[in-house]
N, C-alpha and C positions, 0 to 999 in steps of 0.2 A: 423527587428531583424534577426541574422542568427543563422541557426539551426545545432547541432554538428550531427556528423553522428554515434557516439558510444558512449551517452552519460556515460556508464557504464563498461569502459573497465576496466576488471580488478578489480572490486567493489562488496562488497559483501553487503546486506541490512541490513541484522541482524543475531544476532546469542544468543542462550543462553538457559537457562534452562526451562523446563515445566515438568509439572506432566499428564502425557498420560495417559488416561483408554485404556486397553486394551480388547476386549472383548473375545479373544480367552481362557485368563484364571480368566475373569473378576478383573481383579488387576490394579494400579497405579504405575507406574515404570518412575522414575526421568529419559526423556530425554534429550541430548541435542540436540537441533532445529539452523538448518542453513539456510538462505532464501538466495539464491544465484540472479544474476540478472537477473536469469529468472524468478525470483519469484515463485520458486517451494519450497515447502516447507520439505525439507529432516529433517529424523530424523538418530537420530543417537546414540548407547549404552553409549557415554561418547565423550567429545572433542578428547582423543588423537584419538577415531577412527576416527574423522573425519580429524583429524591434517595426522595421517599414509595413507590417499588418501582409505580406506575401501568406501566399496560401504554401502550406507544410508541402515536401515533396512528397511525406509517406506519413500514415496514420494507422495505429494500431488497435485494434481492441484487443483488452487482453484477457476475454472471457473464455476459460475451456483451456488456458493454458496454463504450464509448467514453466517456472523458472529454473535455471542449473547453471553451475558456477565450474564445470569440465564435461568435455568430450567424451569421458569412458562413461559418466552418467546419461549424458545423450546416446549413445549408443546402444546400452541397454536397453532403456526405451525405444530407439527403433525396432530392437530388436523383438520386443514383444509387439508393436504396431502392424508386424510385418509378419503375416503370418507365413512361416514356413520356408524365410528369408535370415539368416545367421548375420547381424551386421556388427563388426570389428572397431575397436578404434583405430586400425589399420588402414581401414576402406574409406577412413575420412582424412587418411593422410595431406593428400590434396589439401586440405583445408587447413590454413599452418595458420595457427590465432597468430595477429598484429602482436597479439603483449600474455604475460604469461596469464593473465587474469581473465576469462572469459565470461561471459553470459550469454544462455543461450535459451528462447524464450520457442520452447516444444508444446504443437500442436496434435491431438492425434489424424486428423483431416486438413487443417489448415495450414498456413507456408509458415517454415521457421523461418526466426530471426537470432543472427545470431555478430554479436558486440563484444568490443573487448574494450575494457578500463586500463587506463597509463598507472596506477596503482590500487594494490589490494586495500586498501581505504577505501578508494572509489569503488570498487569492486562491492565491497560492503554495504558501503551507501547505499551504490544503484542495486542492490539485490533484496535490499528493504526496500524500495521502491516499488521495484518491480512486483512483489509480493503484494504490495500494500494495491497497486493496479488491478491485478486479477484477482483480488479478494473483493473488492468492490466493484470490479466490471461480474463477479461471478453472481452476488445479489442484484442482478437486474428486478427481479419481478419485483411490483411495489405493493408492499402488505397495507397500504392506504386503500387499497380497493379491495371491500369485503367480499365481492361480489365475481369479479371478473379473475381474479388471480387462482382461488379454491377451485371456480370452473375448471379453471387450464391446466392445472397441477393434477387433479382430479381426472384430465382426458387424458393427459400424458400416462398417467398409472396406471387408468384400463388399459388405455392401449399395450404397456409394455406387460402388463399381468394376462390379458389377452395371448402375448406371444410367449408367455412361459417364465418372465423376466418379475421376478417379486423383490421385494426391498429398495435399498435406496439406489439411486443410480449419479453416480458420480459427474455425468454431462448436462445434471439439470442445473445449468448456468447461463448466463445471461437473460437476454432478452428475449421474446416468445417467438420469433423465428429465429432466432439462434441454438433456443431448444429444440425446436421443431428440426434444421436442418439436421442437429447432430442425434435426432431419432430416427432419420431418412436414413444418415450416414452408415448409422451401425449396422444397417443390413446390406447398403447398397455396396461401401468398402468390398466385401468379401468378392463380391460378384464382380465389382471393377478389376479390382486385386488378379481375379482367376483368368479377365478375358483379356486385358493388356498387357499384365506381367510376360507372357511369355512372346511380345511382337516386341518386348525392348529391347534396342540393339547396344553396344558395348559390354564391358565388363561391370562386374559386380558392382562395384563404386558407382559410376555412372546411372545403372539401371535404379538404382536406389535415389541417387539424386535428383533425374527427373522424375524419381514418382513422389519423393514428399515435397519436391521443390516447386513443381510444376501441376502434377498428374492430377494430384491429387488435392489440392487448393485450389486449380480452374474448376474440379466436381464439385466442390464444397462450395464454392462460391456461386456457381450457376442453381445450386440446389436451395441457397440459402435465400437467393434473389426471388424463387419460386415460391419458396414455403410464405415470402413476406409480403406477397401479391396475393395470395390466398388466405392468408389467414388477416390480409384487410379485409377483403369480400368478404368473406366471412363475420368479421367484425360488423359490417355494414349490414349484411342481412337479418344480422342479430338486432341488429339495433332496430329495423323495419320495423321486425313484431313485438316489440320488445312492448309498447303500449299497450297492443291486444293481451297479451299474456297477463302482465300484469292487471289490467280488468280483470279478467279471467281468474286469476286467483283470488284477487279483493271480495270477488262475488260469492264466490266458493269456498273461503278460507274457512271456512268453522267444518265443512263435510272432506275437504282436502286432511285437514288435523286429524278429522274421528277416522278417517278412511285408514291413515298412517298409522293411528297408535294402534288400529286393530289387527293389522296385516302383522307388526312388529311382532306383537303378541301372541301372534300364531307361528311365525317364525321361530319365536326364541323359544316358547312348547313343544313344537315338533322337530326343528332342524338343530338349533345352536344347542339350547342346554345337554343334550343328551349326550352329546360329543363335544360340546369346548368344556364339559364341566373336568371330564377327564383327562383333557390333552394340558388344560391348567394345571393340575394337582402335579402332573406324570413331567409337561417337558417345561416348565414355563416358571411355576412359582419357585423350584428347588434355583433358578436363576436368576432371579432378579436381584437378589445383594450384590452377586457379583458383578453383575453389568452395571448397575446403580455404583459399587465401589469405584470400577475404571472409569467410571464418567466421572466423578466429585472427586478424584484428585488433582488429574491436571489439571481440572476447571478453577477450582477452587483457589489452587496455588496460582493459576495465574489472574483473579482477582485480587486476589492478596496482595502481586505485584501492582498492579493496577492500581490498588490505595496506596501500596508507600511512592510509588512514581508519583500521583499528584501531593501525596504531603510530602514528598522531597522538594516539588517544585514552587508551593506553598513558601518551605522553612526557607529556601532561596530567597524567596520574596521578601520574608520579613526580613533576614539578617540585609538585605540592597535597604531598606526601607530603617535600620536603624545606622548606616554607614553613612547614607546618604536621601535622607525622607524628602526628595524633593517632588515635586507632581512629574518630571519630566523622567525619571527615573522609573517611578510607578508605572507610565505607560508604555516607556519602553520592556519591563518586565512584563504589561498584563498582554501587552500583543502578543508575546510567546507564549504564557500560557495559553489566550484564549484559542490555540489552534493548536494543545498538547495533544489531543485525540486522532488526530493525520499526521502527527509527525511520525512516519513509520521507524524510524530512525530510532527513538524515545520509547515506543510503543513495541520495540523487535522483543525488549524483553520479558514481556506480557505474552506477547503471542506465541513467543516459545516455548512455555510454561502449556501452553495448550495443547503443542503440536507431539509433546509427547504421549499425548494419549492411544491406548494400543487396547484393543479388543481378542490379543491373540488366545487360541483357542474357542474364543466365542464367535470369531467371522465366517468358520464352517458350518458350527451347528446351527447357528441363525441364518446365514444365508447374505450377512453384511457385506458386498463385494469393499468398501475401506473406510476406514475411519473418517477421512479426510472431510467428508461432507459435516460431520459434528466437530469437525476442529474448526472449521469455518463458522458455519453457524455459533460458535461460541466467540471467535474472532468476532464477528461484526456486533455480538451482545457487547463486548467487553470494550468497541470504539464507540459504540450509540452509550454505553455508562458513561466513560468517561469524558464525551463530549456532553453529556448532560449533567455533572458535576463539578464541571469548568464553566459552563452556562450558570449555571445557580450561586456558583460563588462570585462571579461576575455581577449578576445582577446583585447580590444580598450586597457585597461590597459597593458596588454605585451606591445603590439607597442611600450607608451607612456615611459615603462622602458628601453626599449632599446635605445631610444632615447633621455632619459633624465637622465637616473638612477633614483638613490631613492632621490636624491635632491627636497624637497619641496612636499615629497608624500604628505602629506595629500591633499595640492594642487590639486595634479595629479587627484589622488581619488574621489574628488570632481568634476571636471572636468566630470571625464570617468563616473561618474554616471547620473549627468544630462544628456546626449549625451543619454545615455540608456535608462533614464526614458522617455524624449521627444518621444524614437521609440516606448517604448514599452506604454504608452497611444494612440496613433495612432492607434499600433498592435492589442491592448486590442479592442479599438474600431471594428475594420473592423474583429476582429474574434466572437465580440458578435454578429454583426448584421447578421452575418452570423449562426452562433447558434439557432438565434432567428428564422432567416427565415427559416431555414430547420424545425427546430420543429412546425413550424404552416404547413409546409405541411404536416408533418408526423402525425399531427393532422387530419388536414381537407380532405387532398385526402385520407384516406381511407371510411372516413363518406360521402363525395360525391360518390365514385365506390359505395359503399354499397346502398346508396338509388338509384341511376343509373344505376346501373348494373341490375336489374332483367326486368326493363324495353327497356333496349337498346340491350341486347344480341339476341334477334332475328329478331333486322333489323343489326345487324352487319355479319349476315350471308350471306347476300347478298354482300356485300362488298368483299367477299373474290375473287366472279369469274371477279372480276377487277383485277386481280394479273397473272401476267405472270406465267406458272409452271418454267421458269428459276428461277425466283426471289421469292418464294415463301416459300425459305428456312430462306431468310434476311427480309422479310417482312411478319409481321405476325399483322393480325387486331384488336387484343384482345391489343397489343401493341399499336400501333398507336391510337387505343383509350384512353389510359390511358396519351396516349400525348397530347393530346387536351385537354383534363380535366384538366391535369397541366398547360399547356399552359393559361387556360382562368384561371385559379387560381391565378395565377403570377402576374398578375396586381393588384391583390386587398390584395397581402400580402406584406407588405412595413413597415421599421423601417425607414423613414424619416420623418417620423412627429414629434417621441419622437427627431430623430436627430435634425431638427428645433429647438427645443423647448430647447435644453440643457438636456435633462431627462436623469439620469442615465452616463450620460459622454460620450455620444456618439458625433460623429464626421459625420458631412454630405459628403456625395460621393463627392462634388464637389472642397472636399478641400483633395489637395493631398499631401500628404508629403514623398512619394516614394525617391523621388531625395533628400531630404533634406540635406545630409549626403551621398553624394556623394562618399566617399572614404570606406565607410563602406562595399562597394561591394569586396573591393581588400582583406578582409580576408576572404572568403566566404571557400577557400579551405583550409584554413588551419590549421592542427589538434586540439587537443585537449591540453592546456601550461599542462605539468608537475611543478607542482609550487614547491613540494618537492625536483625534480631532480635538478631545475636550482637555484633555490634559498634558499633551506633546508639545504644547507650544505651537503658535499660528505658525503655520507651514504654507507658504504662497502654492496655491493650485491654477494661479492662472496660467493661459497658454493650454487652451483643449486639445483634441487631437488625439486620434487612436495610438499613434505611437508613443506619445507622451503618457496616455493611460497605462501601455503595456509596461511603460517605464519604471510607474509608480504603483504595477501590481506587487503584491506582498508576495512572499513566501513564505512556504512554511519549513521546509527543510535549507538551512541553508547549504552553499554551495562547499565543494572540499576544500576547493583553493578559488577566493574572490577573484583574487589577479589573472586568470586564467580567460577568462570571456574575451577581454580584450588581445590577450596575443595570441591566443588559438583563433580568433573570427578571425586573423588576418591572412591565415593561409586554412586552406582544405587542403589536405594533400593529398593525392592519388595514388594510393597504396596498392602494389600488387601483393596477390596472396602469399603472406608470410616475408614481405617483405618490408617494415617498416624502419625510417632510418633513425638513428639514434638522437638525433637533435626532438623530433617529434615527439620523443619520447619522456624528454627531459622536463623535470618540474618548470612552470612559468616562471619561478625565480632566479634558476639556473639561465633559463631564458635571457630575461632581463641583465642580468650582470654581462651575459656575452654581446647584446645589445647595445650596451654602452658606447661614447666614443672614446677609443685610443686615446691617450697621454699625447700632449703635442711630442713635438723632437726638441731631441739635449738641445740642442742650438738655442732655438726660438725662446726655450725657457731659461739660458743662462746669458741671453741677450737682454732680460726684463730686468730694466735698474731696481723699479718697485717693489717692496714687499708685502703689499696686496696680493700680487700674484703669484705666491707660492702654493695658492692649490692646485696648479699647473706641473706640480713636482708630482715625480714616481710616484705611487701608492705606497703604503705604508712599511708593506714586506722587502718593501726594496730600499727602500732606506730606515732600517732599524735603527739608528743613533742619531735620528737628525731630532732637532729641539723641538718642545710643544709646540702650540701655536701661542702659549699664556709666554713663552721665556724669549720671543721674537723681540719684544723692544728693546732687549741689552745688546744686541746687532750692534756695528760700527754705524755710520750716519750711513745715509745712500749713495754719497757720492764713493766710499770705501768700496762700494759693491765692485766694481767692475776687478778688483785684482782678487776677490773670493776667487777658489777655482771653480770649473765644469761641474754642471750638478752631479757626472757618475763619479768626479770623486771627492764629492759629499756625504758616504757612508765613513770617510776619513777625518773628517773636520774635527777637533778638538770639542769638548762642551764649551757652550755660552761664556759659562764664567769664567772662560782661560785666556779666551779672546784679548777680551781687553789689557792684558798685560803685556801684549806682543807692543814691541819697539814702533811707535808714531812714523809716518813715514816720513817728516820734514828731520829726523835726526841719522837719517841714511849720510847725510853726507859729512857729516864730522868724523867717520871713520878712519886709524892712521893711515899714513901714506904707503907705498908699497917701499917706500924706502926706512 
């Protein structure tokens, strides 16, 4: 499949209303919320500021965070953050959500936020959203750099295997001072925790508040601003020598290799075989199907999802394309697809398919502190598929218009979608087994260093005066050990047995389907189809201007209720806590109807000779018996109007057709005499 290089140019994710506590004046105040495609979460006083290009009042990252949809979930979680702190959904009384629908976005260092939706719809929405933020604010480091990301990831694990800390660790998210501060954090917490805790003055509720509100987000942010100043310097000095070194190895590199493979070789003779051979056979292989089972099923069912959600949104296409094959119709359908991949909304039920994955009984003996890290990591395999399967069909289908038109599209459609599905089961395959197999290392090599490590670190010290001092900056023994260890792990972690077997839909190594599609190589460079520009019909772009552009940025999710932007931007209200009034709350529709203007007065309407002007009469429920508008012309002429009675007793008038039998009134007077 081929992969776009932007897939979000120009794309905004969502945008719309929430109810923000604020805690500076402890109130609720209707924002509006814009998720741009960095997935940062700006807020903003009302749409037009964010339409006039105004800078957001408040911006979020939401790396390292938790979304939750009540209070007694938040609580829990305080409750473990806080060590030796009991906290209630009692103690957050105070805090009386705007609407029964909450979200509440928990940091374990950084400041909550916390918002409430006018309906459990919206609630929904935004809670796929919010997910869909912190699962790509959490992949910050960028696996484009071979070089610089393995360094960092690689210092972070000494570092925390240094302090006793093996396996995965759940805060390696975001970006490289975001990891860094939340490796300061974890030690420095406890120490803050022990020396302020006890100078906080009020009750319980209170002392909690200013510490995750305040206490403890001014630490986290002064330590964050620290670690990011440093590890530029850092950056910088690296780069100084980065020329000398590199010489330095080009020159050396044939006696740097022999140096390494020889050290290896004595290592795995005297230190590794002698004790990994046995800790394999004894704690490691009788496990591995079973760890390998809990990984390939949730995985697997939620690829599964992931192919019938784009051939459902495929069949969609065709059946628009034989109702109505017009070009303008095709790009209004391929816009939504080509941005099915970020529609978290579309994509929730993929990813839930994931998040039931569960390691219980294997996260003690291993040492896994939670799953969570591989449900992730499986998430963003299963949004990089599928927006590379919406890219491919994208382009095969361009090609196949330019060179055919829209003659026999459903045809076409058809066509350009098997072509896809064929690559992307293939794709799907050789990126599970790959999934699979890094997460059994990420399992097992830290519970092999951990039981090995304490007994091998002091014959690995002798190893070191085998090391030239030239070479002793590139070769380092504490490495090369943990290479052997991998090395001998590698043969006994293997997905071709379920491959064999058919299990889960995988695909054996020896069947290649690279070439199969030959020509699929010849779009590889080329951009991203505007299906609006070439196919929507000319659309006037003139009249530039950032607001104008923000106008005409896309989205990808749309909004709950369109009508909402406009009568919500026209009030903010200023909510105090738990008190919101009931109009605020009301659907925009409901809005608009009370909006309306009044019905003039009976007078003025039953003063109007015309019968043009009877939509000036009561609404409907109020006059149940009065005529269509089609049986108006059997009326008397207009000069008769004036002895009609009052429109209110107009629910009394006879029908239409009876009218006209009543006595003329020029024969009033032939009636006999009173004598």
């Amino acid at each position: 499949l081929l992969h776009p290089q932007v897939p979000l140019e120009n794309k905004s994710i969502f945008s719309g209303f929430l109810f923000h506590y604020l805690e500076e004046n402890r109130k609720w105040r209707n924002r509006f919320l814009f998720v741009p495609d960095s997935y940062n979460i700006n807020s903003y006083d009302s749409k037009s500021s964010h339409d006039k290009g105004q800078q957001p009042k408040g911006s979020i990252n939401c790396a390292g965070y938790k979304v939750l949809t009540s209070l007694e979930a938040y609580t829990e979680l305080l409750s473990d953050s806080l060590s030796g702190v009991k906290a209630t959904a009692g103690s957050w009384a105070a805090l009386k959500c705007a609407t029964p629908f909450p979200l509440v976005l928990w940091h374990p260092y950084a400041r909550h936020h916390f918002f409430c939706a006018a309906t459990e719809t919206e609630q929904k929405k935004w809670h796929a959203v919010l997910q869909d933020c912190i699962r790509h604010a959490n992949d910050g480091l960028p696996e484009e750099d071979k070089v610089q990301t393995p360094a960092f990831t690689d210092a972070v694990r000494l570092y925390r295997q240094a302090q006793g800390h093996y396996g995965t660790w759940e805060m390696m998210c975001g970006v490289p001072s975001q990891i860094l501060a939340n490796l300061v954090m974890e030690q420095l917490q406890a120490e803050l925790q022990g020396l302020i805790w006890p100078r906080l003055r009020g009750k319980g509720q209170e002392r909690q508040r200013s510490w995750t509100l305040q206490i403890s987000d001014a630490a986290y942010r002064l330590v964050q601003a620290q670690c990011l100043h440093q590890y530029e310097e850092l950056l910088h000095r690296c780069e100084e020598v980065r020329s000398s070194l590199e010489a330095s190895i080009r020159t050396n590199m044939d006696q740097i290799i022999t140096s390494k493979e020889h050290l290896s070789s004595k290592i795995k003779a005297a230190v590794v075989a002698p004790k990994a051979e046995k800790l394999l056979k004894v704690s490691i292989q009788p496990y591995v199907g079973s760890v390998l089972e809990a990984l390939m099923g949730p995985t697997s069912r939620g690829f599964s999802e992931l192919r019938d959600l784009f051939s459902r949104e495929l069949v969609d296409l065709s059946r628009s394309s034989l109702t109505e094959g017009t070009q303008e119709v095709l790009a209004q359908h391929m816009e939504k697809v080509s941005t099915l991949a970020f529609h978290p909304v579309k994509m929730q039920a993929c990813y839930q398919q994931v998040e039931r994955l569960s390691l219980e009984g294997l996260q003690q003996r291993f040492h896994v502190c939670s799953p969570a890290v591989f449900v992730q990591r499986a998430q963003v395999l299963m949004r990089e598929q599928m927006d590379a399967a919406v890219y491919t069909f994208e382009q095969i289908l361009h090609q196949s218009l330019e060179a055919q038109g829209t003659e026999d599209l459903c045809k076409t459609i058809q066509r350009c979608q098997d072509r896809v599905l064929k690559k992307f089961d293939y794709d799907s395959s050789s990126v599970r087994k790959r999934f699979f197999r890094e997460a059994l290392l990420q399992i097992f090599i830290p519970y092999m260093l951990k039981l090995l490590g304490p007994s091998c670190v002091c014959e690995l010290s002798r190893f070191q005066e085998m090391i030239f001092e030239d070479f002793s900056r590139f070769l380092l023994v504490e490495n090369l050990f943990e290479e052997v260890v991998l090395h001998s792990l590698m043969k006994d972690i293997t997905t071709e047995e379920a491959a064999v077997q058919r299990r889960h839909n995988l695909f054996r190594d020896s069947i290649v389907l690279g070439s199969s599609d030959p020509s699929l190589h010849l779009l590889e460079e080329k951009t991203s189809v505007d299906w609006a520009g070439q196919y929507g019909g000319a659309e006037e772009q003139g009249g530039g201007g950032e607001s104008q552009r923000r106008g005409r940025m896309k989205q990808v999710v749309s909004m709950v209720q369109v009508e909402s932007s406009e009568l919500r931007d026209t009030s903010s209200p200023d909510v105090s806590s738990g008190s919101v009034s009931e109009e605020h709350l009301r659907s925009p529709l409901e809005v608009e109807k009370t909006s309306q203007p009044a019905p003039p007065p009976a007078a003025e309407a039953s003063s109007a000779p015309r019968v043009e002007e009877t939509p000036v009469l009561p609404p409907p429920e109020e006059t149940p018996v009065l005529p269509s508008r089609e049986e108006t012309p059997v009326l008397p002429p207009p000069e008769e109007t004036p002895v009609l009675p009052s429109p209110e007793e107009t629910p009394v008038l006879p029908p239409p057709e009876e009218t006209p039998v009543l006595p003329p009134p020029e024969e009033t007077p032939v009636l006999p005499s009173p004598e």
